[in-house]
N, C-alpha and C positions, 0 to 999 in steps of 0.2 A: 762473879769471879772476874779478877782481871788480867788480864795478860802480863808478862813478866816484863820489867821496863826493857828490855831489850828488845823484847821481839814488838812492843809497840812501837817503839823508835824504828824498827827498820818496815814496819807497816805501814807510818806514816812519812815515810821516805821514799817507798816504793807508790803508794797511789798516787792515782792523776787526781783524784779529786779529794777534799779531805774539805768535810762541809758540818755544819753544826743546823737543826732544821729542827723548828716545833712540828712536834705530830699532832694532826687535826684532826681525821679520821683513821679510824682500825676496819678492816674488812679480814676477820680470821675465817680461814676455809681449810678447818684438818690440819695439819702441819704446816700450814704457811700462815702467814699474815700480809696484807698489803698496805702499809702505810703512806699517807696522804698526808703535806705539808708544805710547808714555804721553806726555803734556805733563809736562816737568818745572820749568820754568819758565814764565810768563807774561809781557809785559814791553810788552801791549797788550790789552786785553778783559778778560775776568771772570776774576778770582783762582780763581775755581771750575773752572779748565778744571786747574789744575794738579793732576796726579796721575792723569787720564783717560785712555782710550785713544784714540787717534786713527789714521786710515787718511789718507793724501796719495796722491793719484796725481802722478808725475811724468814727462815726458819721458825717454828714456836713449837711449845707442849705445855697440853691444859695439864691442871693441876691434878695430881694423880697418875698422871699417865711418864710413867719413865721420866718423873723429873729431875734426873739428875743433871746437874752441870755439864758439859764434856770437860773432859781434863784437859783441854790450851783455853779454855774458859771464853771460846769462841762457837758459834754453828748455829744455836738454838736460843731462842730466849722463852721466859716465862709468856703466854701468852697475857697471864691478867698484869704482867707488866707493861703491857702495850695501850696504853689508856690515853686519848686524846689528851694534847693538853703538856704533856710531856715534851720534854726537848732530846733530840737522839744525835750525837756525834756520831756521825758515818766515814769510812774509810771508802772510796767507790773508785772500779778502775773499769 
C-alpha cells in the first residue's frame, strides 16, 4: 500500500534525509528487522552518503501473524518482503 500522494510529498519534504539503498543483509528478530546496505542514491542530504553503508531498523510481520497492512500503508512491512538483493527508498530524519 502506498501512501496518498499528498502525504508522500509532505514526507519527503519534511525529512533530513531521503536516500534510495540496496538491501544486502536481513537480520529478522520478532517484529523488527535490521537491514544492512549501501546508499546508492541520494535524492535528499549529502551527496557523500552515496556509496556508504547503512543499517535501518524496521517494523515487520511473518506471514500469518496480523498481516494486515495498517491503513496510512505505513509502520510494518511483510517480513518475506525483506530479501537481500532488493533496493528500499528510505525517508530517515
Amino acid at each position: 500500500m502506498m501512501l496518498p500522494p499528498e502525504d508522500y510529498a509532505r514526507a519527503v519534504r519534511e525529512a533530513d534525509y531521503h536516500i534510495q539503498m540496496v538491501i544486502e543483509a536481513v537480520d529478522i528478530r520478532a517484529d523488527e528487522a535490521i537491514l544492512s546496505g549501501n546508499v546508492v542514491k541520494v535524492f535528499r542530504g549529502s551527496p557523500a552518503l552515496e556509496g556508504t553503508s547503512m543499517k535501518l531498523r524496521v517494523d515487520c510481520f511473518s506471514p500469518g501473524e496480523n498481516d494486515e497492512w495498517p491503513p496510512d500503508g505505513i509502520g510494518r512491512f511483510p517480513a518475506e518482503a525483506l530479501h537481500a538483493g532488493r533496493v528500499l527508498e528510505a525517508l530517515v530524519n
